[in-house]
N, C-alpha and C positions, 0 to 999 in steps of 0.2 A: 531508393531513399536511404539515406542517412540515418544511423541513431547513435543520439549520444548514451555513454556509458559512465553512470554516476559510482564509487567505488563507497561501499557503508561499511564502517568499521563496526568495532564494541560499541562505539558512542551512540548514544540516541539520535536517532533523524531529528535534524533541525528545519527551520523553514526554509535554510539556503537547497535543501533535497529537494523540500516538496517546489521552490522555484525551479531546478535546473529540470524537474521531471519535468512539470508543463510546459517549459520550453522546448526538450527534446522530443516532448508528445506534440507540439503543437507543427513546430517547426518541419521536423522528421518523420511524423508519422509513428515513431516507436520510443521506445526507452530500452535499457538496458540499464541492472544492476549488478553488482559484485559485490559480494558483503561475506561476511564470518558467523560460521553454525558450529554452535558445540555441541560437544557429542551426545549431550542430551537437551537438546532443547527443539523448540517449534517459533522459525520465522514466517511469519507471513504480509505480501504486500498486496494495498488494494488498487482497484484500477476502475475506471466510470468507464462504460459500452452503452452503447445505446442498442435497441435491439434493432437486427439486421448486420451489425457490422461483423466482419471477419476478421478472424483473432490469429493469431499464429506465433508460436516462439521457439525459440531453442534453450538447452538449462545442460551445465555442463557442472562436474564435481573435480575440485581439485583433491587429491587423496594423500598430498603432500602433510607430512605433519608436521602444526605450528602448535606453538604452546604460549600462551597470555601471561605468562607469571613468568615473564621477562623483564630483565630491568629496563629496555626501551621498548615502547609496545610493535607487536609485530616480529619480534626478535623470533630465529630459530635455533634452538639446538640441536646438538650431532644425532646422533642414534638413544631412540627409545627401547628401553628393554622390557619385559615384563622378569615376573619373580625365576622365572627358567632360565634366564639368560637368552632368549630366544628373539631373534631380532624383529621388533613390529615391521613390517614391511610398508602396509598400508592400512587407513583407516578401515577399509571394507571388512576386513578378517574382526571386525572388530562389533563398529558401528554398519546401521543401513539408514539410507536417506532414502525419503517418499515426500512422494509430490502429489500434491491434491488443490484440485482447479475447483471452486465451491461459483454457482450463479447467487444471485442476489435472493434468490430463498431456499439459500443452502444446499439445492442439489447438486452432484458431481458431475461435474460436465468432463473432467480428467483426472485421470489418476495413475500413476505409476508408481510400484516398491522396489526399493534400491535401484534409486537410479543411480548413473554412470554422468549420462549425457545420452540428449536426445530431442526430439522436438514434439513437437502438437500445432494443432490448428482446430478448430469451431468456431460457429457460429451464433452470434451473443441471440437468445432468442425472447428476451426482455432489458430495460431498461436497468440502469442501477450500477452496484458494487460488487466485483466479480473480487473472489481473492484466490491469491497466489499462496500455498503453503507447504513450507520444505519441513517435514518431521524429522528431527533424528532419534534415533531410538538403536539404545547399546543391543547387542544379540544377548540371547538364554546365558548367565551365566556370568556375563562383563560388566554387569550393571555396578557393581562394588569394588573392582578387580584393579588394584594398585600396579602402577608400572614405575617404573627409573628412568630419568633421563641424566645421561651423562655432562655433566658440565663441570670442566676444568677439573677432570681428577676427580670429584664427586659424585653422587648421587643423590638426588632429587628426587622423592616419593610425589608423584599426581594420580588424579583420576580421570577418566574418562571426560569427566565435567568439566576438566580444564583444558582439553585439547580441540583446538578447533582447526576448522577447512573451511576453505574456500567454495563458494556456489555462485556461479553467474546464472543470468536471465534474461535473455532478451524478448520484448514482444515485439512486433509491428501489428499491422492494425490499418485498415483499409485499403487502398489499392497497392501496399507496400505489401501486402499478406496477400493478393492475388497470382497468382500463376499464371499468367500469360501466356509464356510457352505452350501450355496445352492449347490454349485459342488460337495460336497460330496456327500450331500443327494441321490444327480441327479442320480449320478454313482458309488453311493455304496466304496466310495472309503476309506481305512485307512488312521487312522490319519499320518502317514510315509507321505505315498502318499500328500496328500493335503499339508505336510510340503515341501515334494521336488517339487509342482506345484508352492507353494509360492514363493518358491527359482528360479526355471524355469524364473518366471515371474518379477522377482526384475532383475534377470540376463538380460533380453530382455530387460527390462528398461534400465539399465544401458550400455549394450550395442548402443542403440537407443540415449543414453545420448551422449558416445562416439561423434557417428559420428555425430552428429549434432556441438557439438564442433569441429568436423575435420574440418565442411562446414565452422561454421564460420572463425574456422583459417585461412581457406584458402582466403575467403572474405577478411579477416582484410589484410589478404598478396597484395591481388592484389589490394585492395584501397592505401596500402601504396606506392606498385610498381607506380601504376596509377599519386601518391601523387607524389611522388620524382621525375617522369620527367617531370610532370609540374612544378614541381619547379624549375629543372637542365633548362629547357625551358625558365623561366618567368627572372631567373637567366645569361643568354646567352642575352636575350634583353634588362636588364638592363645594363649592360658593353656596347654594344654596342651602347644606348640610351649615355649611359655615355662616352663613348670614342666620340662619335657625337660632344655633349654639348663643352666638353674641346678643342675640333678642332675647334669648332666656337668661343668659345671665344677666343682663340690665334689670330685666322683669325682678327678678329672684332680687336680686341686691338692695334695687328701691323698696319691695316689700318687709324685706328685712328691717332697712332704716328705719321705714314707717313705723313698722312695728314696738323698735327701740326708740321709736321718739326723736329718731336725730335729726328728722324734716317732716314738713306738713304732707 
């Protein structure tokens, strides 16, 4: 299976993200992102599992250094220096990135410090919002620590905060996340065979997918049902509040008159 690969910049995710992810989830079974982490910050993305399915990804660091406080964004300049003159090489001597995979009631189902690149796999074991989160966090010592970047004969004072990298993420996600290979091995099976268990297993998915949409339909039904006779309800006692209200002031008003004489 296929996944499409959405690219997030500095800019805030729009709704054309959150369209192309459900497409690439629906379609392909997975997603993949590539987006920009500065050297002190914390992104995190979420993803809906149902429990039982199997998860699996890879997440890779690029250690290239880019700097945002370019006149076109994305721009790079030559060589970073710090105050020694000492050529940065790469982010890691610097910054560490950690990866932490939270379930929908916040326990860690994964976790890695300073990653590189690498992968994971689990198994969702409830319903809900699983989040994806890359920390960066400067090492003892670099949290303040000004460097130079050379541009056109000059030098340019940044921090840490202003240097970002690149982090991709790929997940797949139901029989895209399965191993097969092992089940052949196991039971001798042709490749036929293992193509028609793929297909078996994409089909129970998507059946699985089915009626879970059934349930929710039917949810969304009885909330609405529920919805509409309290409202047909709250709608019956306001007339009634209101027909109240218009009898007391008629009462009140002709009382008045009477009172002043202005009618019998």
């Amino acid at each position: 299976a296929g996944v499409i690969c959405i690219v997030m910049t500095m800019m805030k995710p729009t709704g054309f993200y959150v369209f192309l992810l459900l497409c690439s989830y629906v379609i392909c079974g997975g997603w993949c992102v590539l987006m920009d982490l500065h050297g002190t910050e914390t992104r995190c993305l979420h993803d809906e599992f149902h429990a039982g399915d199997i998860v699996s990804g890879s997440f890779s660091l690029n250690d290239k250094l880019n700097l945002h406080a370019a006149a076109s964004p994305g721009q790079t300049f030559g060589r970073i220096r710090h105050h020694t003159d000492d050529v940065m090489k790469d982010l890691t001597q610097y910054i560490s990135v950690d990866l932490v995979i939270r379930d929908p009631s916040s326990n860690v189902v994964y976790s890695k410090a300073a990653v590189k690149e690498g992968g994971f796999a689990f198994t969702a074991l409830e319903d809900g919002d699983y989040v994806f989160c890359f920390i960066s966090m400067p090492h003892a010592g670099y949290q303040d620590r000004v460097f130079y970047v050379h541009q056109f004969g000059s030098n340019k004072a940044i921090k840490l905060s202003e240097i970002f990298q690149s982090v991709s993420l790929q997940i797949t996600l139901g029989p895209a996340a399965k191993d097969f290979s092992d089940i052949a091995k196991r039971d001798n099976l042709e490749p036929l065979a293992v193509k028609l268990l793929e297909l078996e297993d994409l089909a129970n998915r998507v059946q699985g997918e089915l009626f879970k949409q059934s349930q929710r339909g039917e949810g969304m039904h009885d909330l609405n049902e529920a919805t509409g006779s309290k409202m047909r309800w709250l709608s019956i006692v306001s007339y009634l509040i209101l027909a109240f209200s218009i009898a007391w002031q008629l009462w009140y008003i002709k009382r008045f008159l009477k009172q002043k004489k202005v009618i019998d």
